[in-house]
C-alpha positions as CSV (number, residue, x, y, z in Angstrom):
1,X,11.3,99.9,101.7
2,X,11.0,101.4,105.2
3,X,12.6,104.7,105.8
4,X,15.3,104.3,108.3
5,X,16.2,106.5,110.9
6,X,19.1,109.1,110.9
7,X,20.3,107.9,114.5
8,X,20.0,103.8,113.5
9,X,21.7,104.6,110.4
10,X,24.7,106.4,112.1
11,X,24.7,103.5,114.7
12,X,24.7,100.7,111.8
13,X,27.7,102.7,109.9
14,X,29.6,103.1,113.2
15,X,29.2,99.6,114.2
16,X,29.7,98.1,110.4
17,X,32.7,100.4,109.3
18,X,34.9,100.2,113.4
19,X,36.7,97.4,111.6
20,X,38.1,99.3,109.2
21,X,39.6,101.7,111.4
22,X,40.6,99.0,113.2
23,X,42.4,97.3,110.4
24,X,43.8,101.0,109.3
25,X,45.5,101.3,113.1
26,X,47.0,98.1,112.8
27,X,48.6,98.1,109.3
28,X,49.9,101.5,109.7
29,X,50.8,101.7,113.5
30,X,49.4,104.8,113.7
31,X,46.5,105.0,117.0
32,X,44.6,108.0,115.1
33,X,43.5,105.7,112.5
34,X,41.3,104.6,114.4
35,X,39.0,107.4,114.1
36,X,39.0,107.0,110.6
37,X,36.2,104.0,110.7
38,X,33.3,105.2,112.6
39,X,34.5,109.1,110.5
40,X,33.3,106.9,107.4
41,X,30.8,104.9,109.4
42,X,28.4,108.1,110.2
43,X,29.0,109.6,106.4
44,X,27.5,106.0,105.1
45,X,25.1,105.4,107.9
46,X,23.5,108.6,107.2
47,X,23.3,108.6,103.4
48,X,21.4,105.2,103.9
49,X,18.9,107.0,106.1
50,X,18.7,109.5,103.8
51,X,17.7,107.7,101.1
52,X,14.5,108.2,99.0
53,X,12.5,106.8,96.2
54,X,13.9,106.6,92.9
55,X,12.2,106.9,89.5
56,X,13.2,104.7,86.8
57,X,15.1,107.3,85.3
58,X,16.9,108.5,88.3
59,X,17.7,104.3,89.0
60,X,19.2,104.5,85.1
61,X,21.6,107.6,85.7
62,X,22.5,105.9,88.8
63,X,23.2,102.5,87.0
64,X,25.4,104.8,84.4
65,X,27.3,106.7,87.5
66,X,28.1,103.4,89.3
67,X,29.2,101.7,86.2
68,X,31.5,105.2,85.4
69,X,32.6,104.8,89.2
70,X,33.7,101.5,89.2
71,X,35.5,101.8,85.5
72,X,37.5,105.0,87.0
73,X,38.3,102.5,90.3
74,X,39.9,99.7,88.0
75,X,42.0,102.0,86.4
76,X,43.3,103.4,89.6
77,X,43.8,100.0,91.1
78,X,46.0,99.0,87.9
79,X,48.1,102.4,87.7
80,X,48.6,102.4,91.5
81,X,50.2,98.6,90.6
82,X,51.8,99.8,87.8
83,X,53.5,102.8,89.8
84,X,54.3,100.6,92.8
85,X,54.9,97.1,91.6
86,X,56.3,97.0,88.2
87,X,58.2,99.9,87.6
């Protein structure tokens, strides 16, 4: 994989995550949600620049931590619905 730049990544981040901050501005009313988009943009665009190669153990943690991540997202999705919708 070719190394990417820091300044291309910031640029892809900005340009990916604006509609996000866009959607933010709009759902709450507030204008200064708009900031909060390209804010998230740059922090992603950068760690994809800053990316590196992996060893086969590293890509293994990794798998472990995404699969921890995404367990610990489900269960905050369903007690956020619990919370707000049911009781």
């Amino acid at each position: 994989m070719k190394k990417m730049s820091k300044e291309k990544g910031m640029a892809l981040g900005i340009a990916i995550f604006m509609p996000f901050g866009i959607a933010m501005w709009l759902i709450t009313g507030n204008p200064g949600m708009l900031g909060v988009g390209p804010a998230v943009g740059v922090a992603v665009g950068m760690a994809f620049a800053e990316q590196k190669e992996t060893t086969a153990e590293e890509k293994r943690k990794l798998k472990i931590l995404t699969m921890a991540g995404m367990f610990a997202l489900v269960i905050g999705v369903i007690a956020f619905a619990l919370i707000f919708f049911v009781l």
